[in-house]
N, C-alpha and C positions, 0 to 999 in steps of 0.2 A: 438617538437611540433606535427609532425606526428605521432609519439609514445604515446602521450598520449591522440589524437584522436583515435588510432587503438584500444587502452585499456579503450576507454571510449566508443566504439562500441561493444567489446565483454564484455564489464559489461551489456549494455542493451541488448543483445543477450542472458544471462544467464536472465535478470530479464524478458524478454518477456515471458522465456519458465518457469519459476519459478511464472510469475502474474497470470498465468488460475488459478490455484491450491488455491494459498492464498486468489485469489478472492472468489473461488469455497467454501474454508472453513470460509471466511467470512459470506455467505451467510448460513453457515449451524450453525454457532455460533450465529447467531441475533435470531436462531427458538429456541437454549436451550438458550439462556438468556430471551426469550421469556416464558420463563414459561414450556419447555422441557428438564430442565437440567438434566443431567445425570450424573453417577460417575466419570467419566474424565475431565467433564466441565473444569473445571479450569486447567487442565494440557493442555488441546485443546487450551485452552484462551491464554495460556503463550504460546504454539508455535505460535500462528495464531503475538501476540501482539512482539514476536522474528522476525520471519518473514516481518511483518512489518516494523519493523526496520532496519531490511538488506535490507527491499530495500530504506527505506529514504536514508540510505547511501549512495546507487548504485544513489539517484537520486540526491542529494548534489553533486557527483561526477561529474553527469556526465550532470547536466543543461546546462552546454555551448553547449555539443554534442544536447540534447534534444531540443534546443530552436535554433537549429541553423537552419536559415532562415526566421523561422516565431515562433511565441508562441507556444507552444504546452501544454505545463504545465506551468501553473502561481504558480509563488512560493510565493504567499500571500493566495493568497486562499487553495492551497495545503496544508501550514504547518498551515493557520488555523483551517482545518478539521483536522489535526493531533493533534493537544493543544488540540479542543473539545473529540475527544474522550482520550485524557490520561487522560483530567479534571476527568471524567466520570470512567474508568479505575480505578483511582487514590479515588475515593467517594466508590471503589467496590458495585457500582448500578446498577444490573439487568436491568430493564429498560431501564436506562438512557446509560447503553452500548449499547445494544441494539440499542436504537432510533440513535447514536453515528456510531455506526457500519452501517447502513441502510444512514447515511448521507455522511459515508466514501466510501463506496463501490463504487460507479459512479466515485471519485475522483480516484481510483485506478483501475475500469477498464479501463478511459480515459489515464491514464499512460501507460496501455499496450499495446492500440492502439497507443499513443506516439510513445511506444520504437520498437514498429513494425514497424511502419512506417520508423523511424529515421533508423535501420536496412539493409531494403530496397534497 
């Protein structure tokens, strides 16, 4: 049991130091689906939307560690900002990722303060 707390602290210790980043290119993919795409758009889009994903994983894992004492990440509202943007993802619409991505982004920097805190 205390082993797979100690491994559910260094999973959020890698996504703490791994969230500035994905947040960072979050914020830079909402401006080229915004109408400034560029030739790597889609190759950017597939890391950012990998990346993503690696951390739903980290954070599947590790909700017991995350939520333990008080809420920290609600996992209804979490995985439904997640569904809206693959809906959107999945339509491949400019826009509607965009608008998707600008709805997602606060749900994922609140996860980093999460996993900082939890850290701690």
């Amino acid at each position: 049991m205390e082993d797979a707390r100690k491994e559910q602290l260094e999973a959020l210790e890698v996504l703490a130091e791994f969230n500035d980043r994905l947040v960072k290119n979050m914020n830079i993919i909402v401006k080229e689906l915004s109408g400034e795409r560029l030739d790597d758009t889609d190759k950017f889009l597939k890391s950012i939307v990998d990346a993503i994903n690696w951390e739903i994983q980290v954070v599947n894992g590790t909700m017991e560690a995350l939520n333990d004492g008080k809420e920290r990440v609600n996992k209804e509202s979490f995985n439904a900002a997640v569904v809206a943007l693959s809906r959107a993802i999945g339509e491949n619409d400019d826009a509607k990722m965009a608008e998707e991505f600008k709805k997602i982004i606060p749900v994922f920097e609140q996860l980093g303060v999460s996993a900082k805190e939890v850290i701690k």
